[in-house]
N, C-alpha and C positions, 0 to 999 in steps of 0.2 A: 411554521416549520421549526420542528425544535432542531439543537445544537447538535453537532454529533462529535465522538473523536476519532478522527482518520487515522488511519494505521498503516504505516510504508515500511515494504520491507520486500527481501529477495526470496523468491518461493526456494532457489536451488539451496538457500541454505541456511533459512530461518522461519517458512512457511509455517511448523508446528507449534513455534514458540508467538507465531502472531496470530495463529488461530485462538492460542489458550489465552495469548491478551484479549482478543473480540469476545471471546466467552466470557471472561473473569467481569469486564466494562458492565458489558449486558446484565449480568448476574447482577449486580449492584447498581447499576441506572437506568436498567429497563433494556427492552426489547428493542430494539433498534437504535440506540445509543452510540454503539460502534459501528464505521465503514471500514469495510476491507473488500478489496476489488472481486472476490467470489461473490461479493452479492450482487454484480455486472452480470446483464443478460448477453448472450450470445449476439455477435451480429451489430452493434451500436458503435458509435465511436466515439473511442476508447480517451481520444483527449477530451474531446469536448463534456465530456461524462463524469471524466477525472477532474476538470476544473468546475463543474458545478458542484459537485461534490465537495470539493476542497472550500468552497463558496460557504456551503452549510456546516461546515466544520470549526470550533472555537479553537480543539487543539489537534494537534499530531502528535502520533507516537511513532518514532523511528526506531525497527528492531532490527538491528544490525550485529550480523553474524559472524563468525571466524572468516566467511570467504566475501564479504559486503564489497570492500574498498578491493581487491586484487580481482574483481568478476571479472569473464574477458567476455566478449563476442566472438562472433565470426572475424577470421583472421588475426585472431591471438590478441587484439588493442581492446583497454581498460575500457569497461561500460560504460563507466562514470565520465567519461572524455567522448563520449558516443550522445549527440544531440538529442538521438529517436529516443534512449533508453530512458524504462517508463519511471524508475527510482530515481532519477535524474530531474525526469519530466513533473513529478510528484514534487 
């Protein structure tokens, strides 16, 4: 299984700048060379999938936005201090 490079980042507010990273990777390493969690089927779960993945990964790219580190959740408290959150979890 070849290497790939994982790409974390927050869809609210970096999504289009890590889609153009998964395309630009691909364009120059081939066709599946980048992971980003849209290539997740519906229905699986979501850690268990995230850590195999991360498994066949050499490197990561983290694309971190104006609103990355201030995210909240439900009930106003930072993401990043939230166990479940999956930028966390990555």
């Amino acid at each position: 299984m070849s290497k790939k490079i994982f790409i974390s980042y927050r869809r609210d507010d970096s999504a289009p700048f890590a889609l153009t990273i998964s395309s630009l990777i691909e364009k120059n390493f081939g066709e599946g060379s980048a992971f980003i969690d849209v290539d997740l089927q519906a229905g699986i779960d979501f850690v268990k999938e995230l850590d195999a993945r991360l498994a066949q990964c050499r490197a990561i790219i983290v694309v971190i936005g104006k609103g990355w580190v201030a995210a909240k959740g439900e009930g106003g408290a930072l993401r990043l201090h939230d166990e479940k959150d999956w930028v966390r979890l990555e």
